[in-house]
N, C-alpha and C positions, 0 to 999 in steps of 0.2 A: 482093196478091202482090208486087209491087214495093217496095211499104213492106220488107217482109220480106227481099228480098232487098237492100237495102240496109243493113236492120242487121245482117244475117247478113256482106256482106262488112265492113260496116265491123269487126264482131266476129272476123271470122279473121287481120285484117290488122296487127293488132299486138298487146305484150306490155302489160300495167297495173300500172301503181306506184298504189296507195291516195292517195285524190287529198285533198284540205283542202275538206272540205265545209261547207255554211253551211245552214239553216236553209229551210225550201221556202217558205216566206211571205217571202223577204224577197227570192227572186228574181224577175225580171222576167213574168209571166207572157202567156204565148203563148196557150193556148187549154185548152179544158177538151172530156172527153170521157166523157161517161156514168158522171160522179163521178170520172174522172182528170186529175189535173190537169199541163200540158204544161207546163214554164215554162223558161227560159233562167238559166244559171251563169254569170256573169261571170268569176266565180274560177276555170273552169275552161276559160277560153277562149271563151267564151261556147256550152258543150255545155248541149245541151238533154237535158230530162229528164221523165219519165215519174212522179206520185205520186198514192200513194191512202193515207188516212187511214180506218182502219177504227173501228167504236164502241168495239171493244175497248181502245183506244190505242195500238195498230200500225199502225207505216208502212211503207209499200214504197218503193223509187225505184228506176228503174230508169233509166240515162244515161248518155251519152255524152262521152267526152274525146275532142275533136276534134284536137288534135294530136298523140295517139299513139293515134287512130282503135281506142278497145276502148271496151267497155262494163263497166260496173258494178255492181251490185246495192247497197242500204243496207238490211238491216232492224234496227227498235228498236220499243221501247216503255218509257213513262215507269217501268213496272212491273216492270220486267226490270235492279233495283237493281242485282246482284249482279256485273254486265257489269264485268272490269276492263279500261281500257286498255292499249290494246297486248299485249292475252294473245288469241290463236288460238282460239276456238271449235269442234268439228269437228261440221256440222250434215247431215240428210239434207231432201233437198225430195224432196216426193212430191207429183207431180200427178197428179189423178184417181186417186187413188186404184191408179195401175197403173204410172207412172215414175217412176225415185226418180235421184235425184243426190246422193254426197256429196261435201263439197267441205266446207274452213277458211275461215270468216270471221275476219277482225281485227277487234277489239273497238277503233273513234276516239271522240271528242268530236265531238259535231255539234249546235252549242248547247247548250244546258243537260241532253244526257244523252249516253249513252254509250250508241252502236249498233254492229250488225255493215255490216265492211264487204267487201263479194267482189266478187274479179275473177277473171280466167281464164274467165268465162261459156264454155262451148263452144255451138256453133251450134243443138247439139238441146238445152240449155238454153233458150235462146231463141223455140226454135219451140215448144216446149212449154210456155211462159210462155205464147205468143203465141195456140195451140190448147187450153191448158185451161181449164177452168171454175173447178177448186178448189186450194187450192196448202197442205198441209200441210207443217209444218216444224218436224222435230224434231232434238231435243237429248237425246243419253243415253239414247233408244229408247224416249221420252215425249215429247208434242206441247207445242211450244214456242209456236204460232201456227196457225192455221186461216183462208186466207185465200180472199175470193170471184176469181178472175181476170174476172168479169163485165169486157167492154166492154175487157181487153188487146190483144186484137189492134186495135181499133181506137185505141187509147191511143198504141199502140207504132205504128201508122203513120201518126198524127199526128205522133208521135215524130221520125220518118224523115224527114215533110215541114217541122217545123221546121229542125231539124239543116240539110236540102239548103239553106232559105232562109238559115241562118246562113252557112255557107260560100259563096254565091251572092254575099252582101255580105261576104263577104271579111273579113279580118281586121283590116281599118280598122275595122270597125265597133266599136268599141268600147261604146257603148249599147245592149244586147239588145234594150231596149223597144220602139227604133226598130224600126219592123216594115223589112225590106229592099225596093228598088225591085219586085219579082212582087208585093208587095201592096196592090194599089189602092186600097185603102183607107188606106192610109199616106200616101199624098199629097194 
């Protein structure tokens, strides 16, 4: 519940510019949780993030920009050619099958393909990431993606306790990897 409520305020407390993303294997990785993987952004202030790779070749991320304190959404797949740059997508997420959210993704570069990228998350977006199971996502009022939420809530509050540890070691920290002084194991 805490988890939660920390990225709920972090998510009400500011506005999101589409931020220059990089590749989730190449950032620092923090901790893994029931196939998601938790890892730290340097490029983005060192905001940690939330990612699943599904068989189909769909990624999710879910993360935080720590100096204008919002959250983010990324979905792609290698297969999903047709993505242009910098053109607005307008998509629906439906969780369980019973809450639906629409909302425009922008179409960035983020390595070698081209994904959506959303902000403006509102807070019951978030808990309903965080509370469901299944997360379909369509496009043009046919399924673009079909995704398990299996092990998000605890994804997304690992999430929460990276993020606290990044800020805790302050913005000297400039090496993600370095785990910050709360981790015992660090030293």
């Amino acid at each position: 519940m805490f988890a939660r409520l920390c990225l709920l305020s972090v998510l009400s407390m500011g506005a999101f510019v589409a931020p220059a993303v990089s590749k989730d294997n190449t950032a620092p990785a923090y901790g893994q949780v029931g196939g998601w993987q938790i890892r730290v952004d340097p490029r983005l202030g060192n905001g940690c993030f939330a990612s699943q790779h599904y068989a189909d070749g769909t990624r999710i991320r879910l993360g935080i920009v720590p100096d204008r304190l919002s959250l983010y959404l990324i979905l792609g797949n290698p297969a999903w050619k047709s993505l242009e740059d910098g053109k607005t997508y307008s998509l629906r997420f439906v969780f369980d099958q019973a809450k639906t959210y629409d909302t425009d993704m922008l179409a960035g570069v983020w390595g070698d393909m081209i994904v959506l990228i959303g902000s403006g998350l509102s807070a019951d977006f978030v808990a309903d990431f965080m509370e469901g199971t299944n997360l379909r996502v369509d496009y043009h009022g046919g399924p673009l993606a079909h995704l398990s939420l299996r092990n998000a809530d605890a994804a997304l509050a690992e999430l929460a306790k990276c993020q606290q540890e990044m800020q805790a070691a302050g913005s000297g920290n400039r090496n993600p990897a370095v785990r910050p002084a709360s981790d015992p194991i660090s030293r």
